[in-house]
C-alpha positions in Angstrom: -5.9 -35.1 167.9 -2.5 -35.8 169.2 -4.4 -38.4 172.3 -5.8 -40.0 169.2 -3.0 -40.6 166.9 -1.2 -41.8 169.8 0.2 -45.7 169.9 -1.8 -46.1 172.9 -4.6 -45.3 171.3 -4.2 -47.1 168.0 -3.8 -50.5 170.2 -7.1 -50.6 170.9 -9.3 -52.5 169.5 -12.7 -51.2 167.6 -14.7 -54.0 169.1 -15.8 -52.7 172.2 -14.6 -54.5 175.4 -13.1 -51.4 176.6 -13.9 -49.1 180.3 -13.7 -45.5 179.4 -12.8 -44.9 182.7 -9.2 -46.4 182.3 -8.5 -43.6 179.1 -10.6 -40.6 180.5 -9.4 -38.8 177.8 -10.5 -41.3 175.1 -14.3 -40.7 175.2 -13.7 -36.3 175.0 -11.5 -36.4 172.4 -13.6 -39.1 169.9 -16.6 -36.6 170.1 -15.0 -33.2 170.3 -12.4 -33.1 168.7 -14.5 -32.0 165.2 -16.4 -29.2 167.4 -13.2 -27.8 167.9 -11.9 -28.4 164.8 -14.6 -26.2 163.2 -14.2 -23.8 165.8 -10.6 -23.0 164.2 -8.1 -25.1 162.5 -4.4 -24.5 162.6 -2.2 -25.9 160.0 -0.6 -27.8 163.1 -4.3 -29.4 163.6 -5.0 -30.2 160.1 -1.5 -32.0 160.1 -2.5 -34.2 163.0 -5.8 -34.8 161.4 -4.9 -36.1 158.3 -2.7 -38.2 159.7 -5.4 -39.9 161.8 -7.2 -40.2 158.9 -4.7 -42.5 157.4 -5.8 -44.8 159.8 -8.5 -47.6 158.9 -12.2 -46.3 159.6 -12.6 -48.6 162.5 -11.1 -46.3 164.6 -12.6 -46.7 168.1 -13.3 -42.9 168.2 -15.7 -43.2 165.5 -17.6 -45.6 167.3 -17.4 -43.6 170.6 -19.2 -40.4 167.9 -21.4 -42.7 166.7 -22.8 -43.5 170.0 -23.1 -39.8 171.1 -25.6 -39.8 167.7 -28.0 -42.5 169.6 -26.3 -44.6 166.7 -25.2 -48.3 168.0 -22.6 -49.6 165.8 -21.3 -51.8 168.5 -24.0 -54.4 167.2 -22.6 -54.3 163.9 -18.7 -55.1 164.5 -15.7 -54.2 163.5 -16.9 -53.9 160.0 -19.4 -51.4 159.9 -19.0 -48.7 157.3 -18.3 -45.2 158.5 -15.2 -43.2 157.1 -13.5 -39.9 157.5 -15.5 -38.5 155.2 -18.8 -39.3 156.5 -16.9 -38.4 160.3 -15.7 -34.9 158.6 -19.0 -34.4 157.2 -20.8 -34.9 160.5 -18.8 -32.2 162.4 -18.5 -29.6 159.4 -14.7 -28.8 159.5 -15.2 -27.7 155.7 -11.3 -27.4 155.3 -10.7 -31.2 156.3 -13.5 -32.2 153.9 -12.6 -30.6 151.0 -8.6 -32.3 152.1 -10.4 -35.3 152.3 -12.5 -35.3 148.8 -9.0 -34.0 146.9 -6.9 -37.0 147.9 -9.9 -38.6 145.5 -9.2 -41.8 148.0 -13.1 -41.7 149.0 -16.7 -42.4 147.1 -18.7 -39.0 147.6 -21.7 -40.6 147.3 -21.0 -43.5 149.1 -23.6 -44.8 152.7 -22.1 -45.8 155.7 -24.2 -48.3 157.8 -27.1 -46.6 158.2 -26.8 -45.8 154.4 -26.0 -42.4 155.3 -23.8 -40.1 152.7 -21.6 -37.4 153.5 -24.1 -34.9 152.5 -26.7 -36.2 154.5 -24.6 -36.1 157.6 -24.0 -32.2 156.5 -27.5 -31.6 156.2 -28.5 -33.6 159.1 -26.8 -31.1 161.0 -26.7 -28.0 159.2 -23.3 -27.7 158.2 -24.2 -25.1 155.3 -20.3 -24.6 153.8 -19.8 -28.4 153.9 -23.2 -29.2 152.1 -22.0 -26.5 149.5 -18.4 -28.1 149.0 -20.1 -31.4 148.3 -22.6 -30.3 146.0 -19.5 -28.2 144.2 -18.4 -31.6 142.9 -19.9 -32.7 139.7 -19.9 -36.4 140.9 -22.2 -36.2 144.0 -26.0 -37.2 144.1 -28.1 -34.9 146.3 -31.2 -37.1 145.9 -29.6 -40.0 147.2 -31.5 -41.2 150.6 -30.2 -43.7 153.5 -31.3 -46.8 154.2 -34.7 -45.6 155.7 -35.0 -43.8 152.0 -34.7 -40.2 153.7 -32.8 -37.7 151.5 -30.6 -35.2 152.6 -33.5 -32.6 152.2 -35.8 -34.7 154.1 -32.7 -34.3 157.0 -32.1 -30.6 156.9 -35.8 -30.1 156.9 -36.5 -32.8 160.0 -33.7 -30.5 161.9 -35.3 -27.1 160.9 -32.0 -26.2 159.1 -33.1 -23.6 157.2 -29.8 -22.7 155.3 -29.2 -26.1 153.8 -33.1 -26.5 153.4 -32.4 -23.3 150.5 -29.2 -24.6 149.4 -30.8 -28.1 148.6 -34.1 -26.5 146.7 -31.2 -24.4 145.1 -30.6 -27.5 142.8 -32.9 -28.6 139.9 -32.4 -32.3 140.6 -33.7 -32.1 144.2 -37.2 -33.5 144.9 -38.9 -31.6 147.0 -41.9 -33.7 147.3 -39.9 -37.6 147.3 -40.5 -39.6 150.1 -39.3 -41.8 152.4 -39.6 -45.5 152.8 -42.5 -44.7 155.0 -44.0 -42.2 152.5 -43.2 -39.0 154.6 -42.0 -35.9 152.0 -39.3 -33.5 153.6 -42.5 -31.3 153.8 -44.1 -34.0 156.4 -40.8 -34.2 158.0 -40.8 -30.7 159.0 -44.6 -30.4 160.2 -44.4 -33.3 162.5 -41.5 -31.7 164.5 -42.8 -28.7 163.8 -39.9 -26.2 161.8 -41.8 -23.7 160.6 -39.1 -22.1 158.9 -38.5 -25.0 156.8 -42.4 -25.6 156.4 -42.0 -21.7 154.5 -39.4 -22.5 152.3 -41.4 -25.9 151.1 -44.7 -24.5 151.0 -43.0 -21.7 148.9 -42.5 -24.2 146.5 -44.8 -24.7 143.5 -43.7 -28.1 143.2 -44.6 -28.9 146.8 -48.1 -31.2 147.5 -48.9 -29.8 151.0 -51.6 -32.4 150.9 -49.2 -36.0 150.1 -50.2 -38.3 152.3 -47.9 -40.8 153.9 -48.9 -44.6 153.4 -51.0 -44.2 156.2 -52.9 -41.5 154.7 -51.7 -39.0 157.0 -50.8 -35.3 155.9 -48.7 -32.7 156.8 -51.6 -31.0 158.4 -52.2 -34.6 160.3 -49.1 -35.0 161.8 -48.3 -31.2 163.0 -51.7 -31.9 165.0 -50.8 -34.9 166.2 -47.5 -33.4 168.0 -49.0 -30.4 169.2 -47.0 -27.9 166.4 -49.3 -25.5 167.0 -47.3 -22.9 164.6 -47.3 -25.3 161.6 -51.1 -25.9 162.1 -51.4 -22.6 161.8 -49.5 -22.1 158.7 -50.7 -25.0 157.1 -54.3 -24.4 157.5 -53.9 -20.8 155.8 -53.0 -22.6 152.8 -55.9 -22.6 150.1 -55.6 -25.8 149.1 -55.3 -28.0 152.3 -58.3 -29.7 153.5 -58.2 -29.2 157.3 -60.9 -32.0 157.7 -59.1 -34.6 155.5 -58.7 -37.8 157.5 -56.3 -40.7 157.2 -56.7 -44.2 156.1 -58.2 -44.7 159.7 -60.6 -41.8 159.1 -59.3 -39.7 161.3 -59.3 -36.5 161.0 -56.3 -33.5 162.1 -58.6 -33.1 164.6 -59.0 -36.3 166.2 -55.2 -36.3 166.4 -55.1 -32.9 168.2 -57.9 -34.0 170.5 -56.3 -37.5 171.5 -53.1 -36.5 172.5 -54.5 -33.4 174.3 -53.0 -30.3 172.0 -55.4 -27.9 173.1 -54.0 -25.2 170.6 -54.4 -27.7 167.8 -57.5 -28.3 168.7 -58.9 -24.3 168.8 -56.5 -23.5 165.9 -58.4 -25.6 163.1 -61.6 -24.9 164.9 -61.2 -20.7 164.7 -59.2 -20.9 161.3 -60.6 -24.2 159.0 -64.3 -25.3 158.2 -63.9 -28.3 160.1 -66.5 -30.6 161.4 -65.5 -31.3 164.7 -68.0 -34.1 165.5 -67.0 -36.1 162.6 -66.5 -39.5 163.0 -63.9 -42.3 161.9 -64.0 -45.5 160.5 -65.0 -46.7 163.8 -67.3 -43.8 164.7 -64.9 -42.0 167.8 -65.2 -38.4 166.9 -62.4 -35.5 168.6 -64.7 -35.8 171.8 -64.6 -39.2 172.1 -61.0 -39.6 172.0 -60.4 -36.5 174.6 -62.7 -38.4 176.8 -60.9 -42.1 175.7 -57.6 -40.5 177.1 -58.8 -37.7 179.5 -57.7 -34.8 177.8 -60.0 -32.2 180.2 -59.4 -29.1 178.2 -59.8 -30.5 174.7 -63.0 -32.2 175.6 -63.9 -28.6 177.7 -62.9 -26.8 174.2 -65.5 -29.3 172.4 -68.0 -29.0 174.9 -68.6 -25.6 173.7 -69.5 -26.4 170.1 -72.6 -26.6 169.5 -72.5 -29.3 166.5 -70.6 -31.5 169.1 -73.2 -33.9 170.5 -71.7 -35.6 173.5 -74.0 -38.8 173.6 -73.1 -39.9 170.0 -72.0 -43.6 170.4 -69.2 -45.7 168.5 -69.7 -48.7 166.8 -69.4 -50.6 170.2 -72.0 -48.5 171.7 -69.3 -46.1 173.8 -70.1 -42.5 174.1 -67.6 -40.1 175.3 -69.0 -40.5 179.2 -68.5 -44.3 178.9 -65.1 -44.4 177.6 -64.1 -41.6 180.3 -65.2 -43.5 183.2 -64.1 -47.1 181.8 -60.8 -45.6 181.6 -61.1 -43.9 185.3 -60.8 -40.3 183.7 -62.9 -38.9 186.2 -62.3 -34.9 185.5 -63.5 -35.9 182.0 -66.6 -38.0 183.3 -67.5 -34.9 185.5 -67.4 -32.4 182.9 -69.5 -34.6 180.6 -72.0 -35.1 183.2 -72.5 -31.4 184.1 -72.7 -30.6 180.3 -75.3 -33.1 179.8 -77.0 -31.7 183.1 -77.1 -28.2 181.9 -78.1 -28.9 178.9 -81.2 -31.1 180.0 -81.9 -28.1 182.3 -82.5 -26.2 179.3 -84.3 -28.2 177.3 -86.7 -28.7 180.1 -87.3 -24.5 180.7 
């Protein structure tokens, strides 16, 4: 905190032209100095602290964070918005926020450049004692999303933070089920990278749709499939009121999504748990087998090739069976599994 408060420091400018390798201590101290901060705060620290925060928010060690977060403010000058507050918020030092929000010098509600508020910077990572300082203040909006129209519940749920996930259902104004610019509820959030804790606490939710689709028509159930989250499938599909066969606005089913990316246990879960049909097609007439044969996914298309109401010659629109689009596609693992079904099962149609 000291390095950063230093002249040396403050001569440099925000626009980056700079080689790290000339302040080797520049590029530690801009992203760590928060962790250590929340670790424990001295009253010597919080001293230094406040004083860097009387300095403009352009200070080049918030855009040194920012690029730590896979964030590229560099494109956006010298005048991108991102204060203390937010940079606080994003570490969790609860005692410098609540400094910060009592000098009454900063908007609570306000986005930086990404649109993103204190509180969703808190929930984004789970910083449970900052989230509840924030909502402590009469002022704050915990439905206000970023620029992408995520809220912070949709955040805490995509990181599986459980604690703030509670917190946020905690208060009557929070929308569990409000989605994004792209559709996707906090629910759909938290299936696709697969949080099952957080997929509890939502589904424990009377409120919660488990079955709002995104503007693709994809569900929760859709996307868990689609990235292999074999626990949420699992969860999801015990649900009375989830349609495991439901497909999107391409007519594809959970299914189909579990059998093109080759997620073996989101293929057998739906096909043990759910009434699924797992030769249906979509709007284009692939079914499950046809797309584990379109990308040569050997032990989906083995999994398949044990149902019976999977038939293994049924053609696309274009004409392609599974064994065509294996072997235009050079999958020839796949092509050899679907010709040995289709030999042992002429064999015994013939005896």
């Amino acid at each position: 905190m000291a390095y950063l408060n230093s002249e040396h420091v403050k001569t440099i400018s925000a626009n980056r032209s700079l080689n790290t390798g000339d302040t080797p201590l520049l590029e530690y101290s801009s992203v760590y100095w928060g962790v250590h901060a929340k670790r424990e705060l001295s009253h010597y620290a919080r001293s230094l602290a406040l004083e860097l925060f009387q300095e403009d928010d352009c200070h080049i060690s918030t855009q040194l964070l920012l690029e730590q977060e896979d964030m590229d403010p560099w494109s956006l000058g010298i005048d991108f918005r991102f204060g203390w507050l937010h940079c606080a918020s994003l570490f969790g030092v609860d005692g410098l926020v609540a400094a910060l929000i009592e000098m009454e010098s900063y908007d609570i509600n306000e986005g930086d450049f990404s649109g993103y508020t204190p509180l969703i910077w808190a929930a984004r990572n789970g910083h449970e004692e900052v989230v509840k300082i924030l909502l402590g203040r009469k002022e704050v909006n915990p439905n206000k999303p970023d620029d992408e129209g995520q809220t912070p519940l949709s955040h805490a749920a995509s990181g599986g933070h459980d604690g703030v996930v509670k917190i946020l259902l905690g208060r009557e104004e929070v929308n569990p089920n409000k989605p994004d610019n792209d559709g996707q509820t906090p629910l759909l959030c938290a299936a696709g990278r697969g949080r099952e804790g957080a997929v509890k606490i939502l589904l424990g939710r009377q409120d919660v749709n488990p079955e709002k689709p995104d503007h693709d028509g994809q569900t929760p159930l859709s996307y868990a499939a689609s990235n292999g989250r074999d626990g949420v499938v699992k969860i999801l599909l015990e649900q009375a009121d989830v349609n495991p066969d439901r497909p999107d606005d391409w007519g594809q089913t959970p299914l189909s999504c579990a059998a093109r990316n080759g997620h073996q246990g989101a293929v057998e879960i739906p096909l043990e748990l759910g009434e699924v049909n797992p030769d249906k097609r979509d709007n284009g007439g692939k079914t499950p087998l046809s797309y584990a044969a379109w990308f040569g996914r050997a032990g989906v298309v083995k999994i398949l090739l044990k149902r019976e109401e999977v038939n293994p010659n049924n053609a696309d629109k274009y004409g392609q069976t599974p064994l065509m689009l294996a072997a235009m596609y050079g999958h020839k693992r796949v092509a050899g599994l679907l010709q040995s079904h289709q030999a042992a099962t002429t064999g015994r149609s013939t005896s």
